[in-house]
N, C-alpha and C positions, 0 to 999 in steps of 0.2 A: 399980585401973584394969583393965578384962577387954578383952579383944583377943583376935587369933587373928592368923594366918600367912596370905598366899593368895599364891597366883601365877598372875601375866599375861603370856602370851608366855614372852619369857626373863628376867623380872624378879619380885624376889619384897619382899612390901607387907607392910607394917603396919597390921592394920585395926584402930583405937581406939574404943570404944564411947564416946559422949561423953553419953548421955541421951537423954530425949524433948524433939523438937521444941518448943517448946509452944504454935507455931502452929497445926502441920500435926499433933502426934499422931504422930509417926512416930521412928524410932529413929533417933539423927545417929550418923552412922560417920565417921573421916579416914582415909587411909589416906595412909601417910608410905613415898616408897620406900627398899629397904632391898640393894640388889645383886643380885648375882647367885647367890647362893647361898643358902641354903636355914641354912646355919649363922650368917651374917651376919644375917638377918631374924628371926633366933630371940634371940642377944644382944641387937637393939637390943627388941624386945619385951617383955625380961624388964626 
């Protein structure tokens, strides 16, 4: 599963690379919220 970390405001995401569309051709991302901290969003990530 490849992902990454990001943060919005004061809240930090799990962003999950899910495939291509294969409507639209484009890349599907979800992004799962994960707290307020930066160490919390990296555990649920791994």
């Amino acid at each position: 599963m490849e992902g990454y970390v990001a943060r919005t405001g004061n809240r930090w995401y799990d962003v999950i690379y899910e495939g291509i569309d294969p409507v639209t051709g484009k890349k599907r991302r979800s992004r799962h919220a994960a707290g307020t901290e930066r160490a919390d969003a990296d555990l649920v990530c791994v």
